[in-house]
C-alpha positions as CSV (number, residue, x, y, z in Angstrom):
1,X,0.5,-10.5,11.8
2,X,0.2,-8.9,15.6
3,X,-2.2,-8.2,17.7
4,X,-2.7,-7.5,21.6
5,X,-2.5,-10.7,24.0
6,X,-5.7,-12.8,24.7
7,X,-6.5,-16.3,26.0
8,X,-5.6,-19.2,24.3
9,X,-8.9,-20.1,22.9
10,X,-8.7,-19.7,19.3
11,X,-10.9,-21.9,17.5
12,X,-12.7,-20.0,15.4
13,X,-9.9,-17.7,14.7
14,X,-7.8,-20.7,12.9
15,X,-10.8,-21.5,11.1
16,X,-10.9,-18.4,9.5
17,X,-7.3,-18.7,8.2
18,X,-7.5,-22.2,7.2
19,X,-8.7,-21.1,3.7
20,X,-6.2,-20.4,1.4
21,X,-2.9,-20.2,3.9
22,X,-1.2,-23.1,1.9
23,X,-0.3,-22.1,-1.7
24,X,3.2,-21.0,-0.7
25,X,3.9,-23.7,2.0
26,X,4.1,-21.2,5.2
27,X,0.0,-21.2,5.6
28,X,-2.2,-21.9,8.9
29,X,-2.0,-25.6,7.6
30,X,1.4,-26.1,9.4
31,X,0.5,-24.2,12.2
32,X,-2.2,-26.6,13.0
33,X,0.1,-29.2,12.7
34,X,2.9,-28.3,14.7
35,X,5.4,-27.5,12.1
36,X,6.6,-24.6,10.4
37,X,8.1,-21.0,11.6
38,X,4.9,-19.5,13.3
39,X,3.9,-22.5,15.0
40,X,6.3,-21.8,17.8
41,X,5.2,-18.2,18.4
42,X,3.4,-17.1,21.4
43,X,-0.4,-16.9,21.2
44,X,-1.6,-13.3,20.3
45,X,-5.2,-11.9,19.0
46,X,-3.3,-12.2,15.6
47,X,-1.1,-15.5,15.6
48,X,1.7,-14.6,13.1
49,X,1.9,-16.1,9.3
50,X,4.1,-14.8,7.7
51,X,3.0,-13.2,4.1
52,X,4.3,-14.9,1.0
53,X,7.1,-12.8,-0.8
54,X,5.0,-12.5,-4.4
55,X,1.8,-11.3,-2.0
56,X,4.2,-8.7,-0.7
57,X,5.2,-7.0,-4.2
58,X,1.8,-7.3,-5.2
59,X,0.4,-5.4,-1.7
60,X,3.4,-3.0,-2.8
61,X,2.9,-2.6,-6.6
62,X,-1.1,-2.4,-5.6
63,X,-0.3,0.8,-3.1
64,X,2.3,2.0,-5.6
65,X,5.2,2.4,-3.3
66,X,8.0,4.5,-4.1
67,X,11.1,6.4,-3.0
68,X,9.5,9.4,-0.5
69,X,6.7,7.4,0.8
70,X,5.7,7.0,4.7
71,X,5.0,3.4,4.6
72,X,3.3,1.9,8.4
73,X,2.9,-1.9,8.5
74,X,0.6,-3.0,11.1
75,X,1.4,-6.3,12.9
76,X,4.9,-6.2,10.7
77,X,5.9,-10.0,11.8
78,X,9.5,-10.6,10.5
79,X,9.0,-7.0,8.8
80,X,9.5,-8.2,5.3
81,X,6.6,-6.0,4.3
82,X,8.8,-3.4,5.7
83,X,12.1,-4.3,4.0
84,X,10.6,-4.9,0.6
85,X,9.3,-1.1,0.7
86,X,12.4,0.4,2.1
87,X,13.9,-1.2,-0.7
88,X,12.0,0.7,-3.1
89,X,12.9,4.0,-1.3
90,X,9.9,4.6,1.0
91,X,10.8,5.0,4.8
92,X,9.1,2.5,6.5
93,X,8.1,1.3,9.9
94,X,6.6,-2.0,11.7
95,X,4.1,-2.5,14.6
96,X,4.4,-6.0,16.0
97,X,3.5,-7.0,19.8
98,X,5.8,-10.2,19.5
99,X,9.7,-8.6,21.3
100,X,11.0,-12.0,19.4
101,X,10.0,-11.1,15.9
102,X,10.8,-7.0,16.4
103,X,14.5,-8.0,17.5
104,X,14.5,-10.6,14.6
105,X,13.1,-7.7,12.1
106,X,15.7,-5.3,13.1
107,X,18.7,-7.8,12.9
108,X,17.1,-8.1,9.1
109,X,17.0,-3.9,8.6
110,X,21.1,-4.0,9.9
111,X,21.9,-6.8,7.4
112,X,20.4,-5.6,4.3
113,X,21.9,-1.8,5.4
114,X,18.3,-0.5,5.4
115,X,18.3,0.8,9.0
116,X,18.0,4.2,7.9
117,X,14.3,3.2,6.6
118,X,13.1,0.4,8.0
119,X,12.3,1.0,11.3
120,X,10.5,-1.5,14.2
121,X,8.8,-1.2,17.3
122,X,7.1,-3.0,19.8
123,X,3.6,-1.1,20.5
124,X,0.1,-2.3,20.6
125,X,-0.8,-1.5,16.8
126,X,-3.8,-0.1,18.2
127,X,-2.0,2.9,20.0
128,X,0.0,3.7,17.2
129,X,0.0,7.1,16.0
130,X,-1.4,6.7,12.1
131,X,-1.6,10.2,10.4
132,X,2.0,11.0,9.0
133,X,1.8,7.6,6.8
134,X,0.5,7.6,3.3
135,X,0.4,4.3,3.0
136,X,-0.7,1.4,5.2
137,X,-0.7,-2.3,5.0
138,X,-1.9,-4.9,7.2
139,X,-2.1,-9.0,7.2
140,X,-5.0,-9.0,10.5
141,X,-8.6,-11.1,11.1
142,X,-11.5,-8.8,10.0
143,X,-12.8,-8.2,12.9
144,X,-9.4,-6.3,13.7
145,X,-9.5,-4.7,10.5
146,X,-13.1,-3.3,11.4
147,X,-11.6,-2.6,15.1
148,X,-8.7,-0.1,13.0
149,X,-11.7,1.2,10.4
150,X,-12.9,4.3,12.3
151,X,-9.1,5.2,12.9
152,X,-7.9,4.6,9.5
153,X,-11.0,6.8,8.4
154,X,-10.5,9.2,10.6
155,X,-6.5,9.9,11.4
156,X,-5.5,9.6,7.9
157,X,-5.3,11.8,5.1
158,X,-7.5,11.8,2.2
159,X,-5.8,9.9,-0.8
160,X,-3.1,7.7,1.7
161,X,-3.5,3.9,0.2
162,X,-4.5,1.2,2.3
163,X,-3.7,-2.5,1.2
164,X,-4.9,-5.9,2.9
165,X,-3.7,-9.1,2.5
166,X,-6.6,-11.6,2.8
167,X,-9.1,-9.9,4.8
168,X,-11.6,-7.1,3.4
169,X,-12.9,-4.2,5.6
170,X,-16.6,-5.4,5.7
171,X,-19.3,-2.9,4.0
172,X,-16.1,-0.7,3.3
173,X,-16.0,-1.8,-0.9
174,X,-12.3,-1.7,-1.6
175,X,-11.0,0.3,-4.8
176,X,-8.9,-2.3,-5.8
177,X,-8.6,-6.4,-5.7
178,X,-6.2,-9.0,-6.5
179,X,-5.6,-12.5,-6.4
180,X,-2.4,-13.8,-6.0
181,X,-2.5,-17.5,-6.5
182,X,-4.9,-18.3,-4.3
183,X,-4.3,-15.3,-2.0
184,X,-6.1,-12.0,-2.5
185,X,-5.0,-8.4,-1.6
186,X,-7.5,-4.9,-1.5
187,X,-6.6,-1.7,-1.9
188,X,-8.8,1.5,-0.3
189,X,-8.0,5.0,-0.8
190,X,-8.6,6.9,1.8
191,X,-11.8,9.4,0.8
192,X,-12.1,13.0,1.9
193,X,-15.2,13.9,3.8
194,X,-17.8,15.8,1.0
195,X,-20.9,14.6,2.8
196,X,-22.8,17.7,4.0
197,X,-24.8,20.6,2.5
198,X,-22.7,23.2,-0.1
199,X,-23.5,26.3,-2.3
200,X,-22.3,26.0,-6.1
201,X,-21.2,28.0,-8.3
202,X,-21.4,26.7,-12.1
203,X,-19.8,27.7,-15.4
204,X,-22.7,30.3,-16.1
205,X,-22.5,31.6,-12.9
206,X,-25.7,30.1,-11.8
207,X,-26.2,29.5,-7.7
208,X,-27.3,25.9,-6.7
209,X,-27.5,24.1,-3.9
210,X,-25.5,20.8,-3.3
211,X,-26.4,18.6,-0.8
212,X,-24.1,15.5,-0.5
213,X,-25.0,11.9,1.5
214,X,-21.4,10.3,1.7
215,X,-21.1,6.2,3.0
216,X,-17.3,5.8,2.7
217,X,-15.9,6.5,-1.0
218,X,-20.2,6.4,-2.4
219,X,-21.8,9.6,-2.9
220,X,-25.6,10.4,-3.2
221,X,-27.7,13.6,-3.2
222,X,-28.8,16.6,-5.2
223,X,-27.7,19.2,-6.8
224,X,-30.3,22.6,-7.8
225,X,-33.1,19.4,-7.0
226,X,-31.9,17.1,-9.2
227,X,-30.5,13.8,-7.9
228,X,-26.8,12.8,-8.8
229,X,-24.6,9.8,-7.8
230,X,-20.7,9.6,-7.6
231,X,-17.8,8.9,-6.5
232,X,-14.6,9.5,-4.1
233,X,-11.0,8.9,-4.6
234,X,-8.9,10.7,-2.2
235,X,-10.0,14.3,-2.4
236,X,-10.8,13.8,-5.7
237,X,-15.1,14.0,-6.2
238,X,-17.1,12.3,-9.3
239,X,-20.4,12.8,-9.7
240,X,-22.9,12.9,-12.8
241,X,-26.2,15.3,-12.4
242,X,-29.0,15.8,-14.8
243,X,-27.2,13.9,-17.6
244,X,-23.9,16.2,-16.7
245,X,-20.5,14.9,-15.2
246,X,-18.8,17.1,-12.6
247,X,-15.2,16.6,-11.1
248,X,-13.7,18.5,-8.3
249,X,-11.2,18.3,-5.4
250,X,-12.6,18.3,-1.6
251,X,-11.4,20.7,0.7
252,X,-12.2,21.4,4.5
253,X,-14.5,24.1,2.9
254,X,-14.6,24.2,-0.7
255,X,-14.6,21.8,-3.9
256,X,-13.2,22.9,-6.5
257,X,-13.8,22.1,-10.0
258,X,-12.7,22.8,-13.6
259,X,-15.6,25.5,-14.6
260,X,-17.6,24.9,-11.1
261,X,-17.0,25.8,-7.1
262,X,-18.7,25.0,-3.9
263,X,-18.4,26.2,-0.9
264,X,-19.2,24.6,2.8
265,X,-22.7,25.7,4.5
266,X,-21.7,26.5,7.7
């Protein structure tokens, strides 16, 4: 965990991390007390703790990793995050503040021979460019998370994975949860935007309007007057209308569907 530099007041932030930082020994716990490999780190808006090796596969298995995979770890610490997916074949790359723990990272990469993919840099994580990763993983305080939500929305493309350890994005429902001993990861897929008004064309070549309400990955509206309610993973659009079910993938301008089209109102 990184962040950008503050003052030293940080209270409130420990109290948020005392719960559940102690089930694999290297938690906030020792930080408090003096001990342990964080507790000499400098002070940052995201003290470092480093993420338990089992939480990393999971955050990895829950994002499905694999070889040819853009992989950006936010506030990479020691960059195991980073090692464990370069492993697996992705190319990878950390964001961490701390000079210490990037120089430490990259003595890691040239060890295990993953230099190649496993790349570090010291940036603000906040001034990082976002859009060529497909997936994303971060271990920061919500309120940084929420701080990163319009970007994450915004820069990346529909369907790149986004995995959490600990901390949820507020009203953002994740797609996917998991506890880990005591420690819980969330997935969200980033959703294309289908929010707006659309003409459709169904199987019988009937013309309706489709007018879509989009809050995150939830879907509301009508379609030809009648209401409907779905769903959004990636570009791919779920929705049920007058007791019918309609799938399609979201484009800039167009959703297309199986035996049904819509096009953007401009």
């Amino acid at each position: 965990m990184a962040g950008r530099p503050v003052r030293r007041a940080r209270v409130a932030l420990f109290a948020l991390l005392l719960t559940g930082c102690n089930a694999h020994g290297d938690g906030m716990g020792h930080i408090l007390a003096g001990t342990g490999i964080a507790a000499r780190e400098p002070d940052y808006d995201v003290p470092y703790v480093p993420t338990p090796e089992p939480v990393v596969d999971a955050m990895l298995d829950m994002g499905a990793v694999k070889a040819g995979d853009t992989l950006i770890d936010l506030g990479s610490g020691d960059g195991r995050i980073v090692l464990a997916a370069a492993k697996r074949g992705a190319t990878a790359s950390g964001v961490e503040i701390d000079a210490a723990l990037v120089e430490r990272a990259r003595r890691n990469a040239a060890l295990l021979s993953l230099a190649d993919r496993a790349r570090f840099s010291r940036a603000n994580l906040f001034d990082v460019p976002l859009a060529q990763a497909n997936v994303v993983t971060m271990y920061l305080l919500p309120r940084i998370n929420l701080a990163l939500r319009p970007r994450l929305l915004t820069e990346l493309k529909p369907g790149t994975r986004i995995v959490t350890h600990a901390f949820d994005m507020g009203d953002w429902r994740a797609d996917g949860e998991r506890l880990v001993g005591d420690r819980r990861v969330y997935l969200w897929i980033v959703p294309a935007v289908a929010g707006g008004e659309w003409q459709a064309t169904l199987a019988d070549g009937t013309s309706v309007s489709l007018a879509l309400d989009q809050r995150f990955q939830d879907v509301t509206g009508t379609m030809g007057g009648t209401a409907l309610t779905g769903s959004l993973r990636g570009t791919t659009l779920r929705f049920t209308a007058g007791g019918r079910s309609y799938t399609g993938q979201v484009g800039e301008a167009t959703i297309t569907g199986p035996d049904w089209r819509a096009t953007r109102n401009r």
